[in-house]
N, C-alpha and C positions, 0 to 999 in steps of 0.2 A: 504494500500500500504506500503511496506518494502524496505527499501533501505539498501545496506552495501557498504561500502567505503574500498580495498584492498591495502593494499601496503606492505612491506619487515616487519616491524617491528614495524608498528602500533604507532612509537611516531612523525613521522614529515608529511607527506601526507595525510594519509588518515585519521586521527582525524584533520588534516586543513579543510578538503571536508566534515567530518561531521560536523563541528562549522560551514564554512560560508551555508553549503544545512541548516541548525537549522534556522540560521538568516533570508534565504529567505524561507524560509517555515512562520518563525513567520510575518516578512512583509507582506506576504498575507494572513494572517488567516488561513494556514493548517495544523501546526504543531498537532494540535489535531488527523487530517487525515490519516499524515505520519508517517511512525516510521524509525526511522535514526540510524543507527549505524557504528564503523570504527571493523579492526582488521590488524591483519597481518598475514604472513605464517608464520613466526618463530615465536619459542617462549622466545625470549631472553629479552624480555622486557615486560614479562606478570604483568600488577599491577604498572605500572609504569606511571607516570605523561608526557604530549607531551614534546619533547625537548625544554626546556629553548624558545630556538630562534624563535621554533615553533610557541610558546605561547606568545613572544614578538610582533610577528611580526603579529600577528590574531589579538591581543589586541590594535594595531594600529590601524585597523578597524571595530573596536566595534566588533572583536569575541570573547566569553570569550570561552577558552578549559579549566577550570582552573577542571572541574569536571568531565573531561575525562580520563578514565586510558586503558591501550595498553591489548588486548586479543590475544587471536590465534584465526585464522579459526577452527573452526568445524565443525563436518558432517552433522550436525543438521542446518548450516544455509543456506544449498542448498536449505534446505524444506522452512526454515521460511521465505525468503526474495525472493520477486520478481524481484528485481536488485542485479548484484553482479559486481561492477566495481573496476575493477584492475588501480593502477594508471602507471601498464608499461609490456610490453609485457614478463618479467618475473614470475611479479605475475598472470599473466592469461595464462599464461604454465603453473603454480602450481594447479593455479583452476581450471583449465581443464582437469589437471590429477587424481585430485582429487572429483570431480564431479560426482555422481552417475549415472549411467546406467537411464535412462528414466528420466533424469534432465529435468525441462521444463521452468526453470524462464529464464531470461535473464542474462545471463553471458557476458562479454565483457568490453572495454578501456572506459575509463572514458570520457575522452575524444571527443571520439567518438560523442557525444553530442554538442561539439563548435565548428564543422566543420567540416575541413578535415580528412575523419576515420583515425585509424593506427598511433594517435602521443600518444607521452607516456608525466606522468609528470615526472622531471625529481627527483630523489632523492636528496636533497641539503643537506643530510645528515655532508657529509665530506666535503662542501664546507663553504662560511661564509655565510652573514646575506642576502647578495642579492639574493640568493638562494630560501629564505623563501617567502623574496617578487615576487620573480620573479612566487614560488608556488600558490601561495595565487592570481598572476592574472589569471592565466591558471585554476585554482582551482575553479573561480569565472565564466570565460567562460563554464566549465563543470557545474557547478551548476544550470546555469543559460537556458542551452539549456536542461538541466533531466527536470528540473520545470518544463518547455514547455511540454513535453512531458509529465508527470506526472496528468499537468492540464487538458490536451484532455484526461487521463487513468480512471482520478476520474468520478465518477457518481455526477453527479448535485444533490446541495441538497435538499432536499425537501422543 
């Protein structure tokens, strides 16, 4: 199973929803199962480290992002990745425009997973530090309703 995590510019969202899905993957014994990854649509910050605040605010709750660096989407990850979640209904205009003809994994809001479909997380790019936190819960309610879903996906071990 393949997860990616979408947002604007790959250093504050969507490597937040990779670090803490990491965490609750290792909590249950599946990280060997899953394979987790973030990116963004631009490419303005390819190689670059999560923002400072990002990374402050994850490491508050035992996420370390300290070995995450910001990619671009590729064409290549419609193929590889069963999950492709946007964290706001811009970045899932992009991905959907960009999306191959006879796409078949799951594209869609992150979100979408802790509840009510249709909410986005919010970018706290250009806000301050509550921002991160306020990230990092909505980030956790996402995480936490994939899991579920993730867990009825896997095949039982042997």
């Amino acid at each position: 199973m393949r997860v990616l995590f979408v947002c604007l510019g790959n250093i504050c969202r969507s490597p937040t929803a990779e670090g803490m899905f990491r965490r609750l993957l290792d909590d249950r014994g599946l990280a060997h199962r899953v394979q987790v990854d973030s990116c963004g649509i631009g490419d303005w910050h390819v190689g670059k480290a999560p923002d400072p605040r990002a990374h402050e605010a994850a490491a508050r709750r035992g996420i370390d992002l300290s070995a995450l660096r910001a990619r671009q989407l590729a064409a290549d990850d419609f193929a590889r990745f069963d999950y492709l979640l946007a964290m706001d209904h811009d970045n899932l205009a992009a991905m959907r425009a960009l999306a191959p003809a006879g796409f078949e994994s799951h594209l869609g809001l992150f979100l979408d997973f802790a509840g009510p479909p249709d909410r986005a997380v919010p970018d706290p790019y250009y806000g301050g530090e509550q921002g991160f936190d306020e990230v990092l819960d909505l980030v956790e309610q996402g995480a936490l309703g994939l899991l579920a879903e993730i867990e009825t996906r896997l095949e039982p071990r042997p």
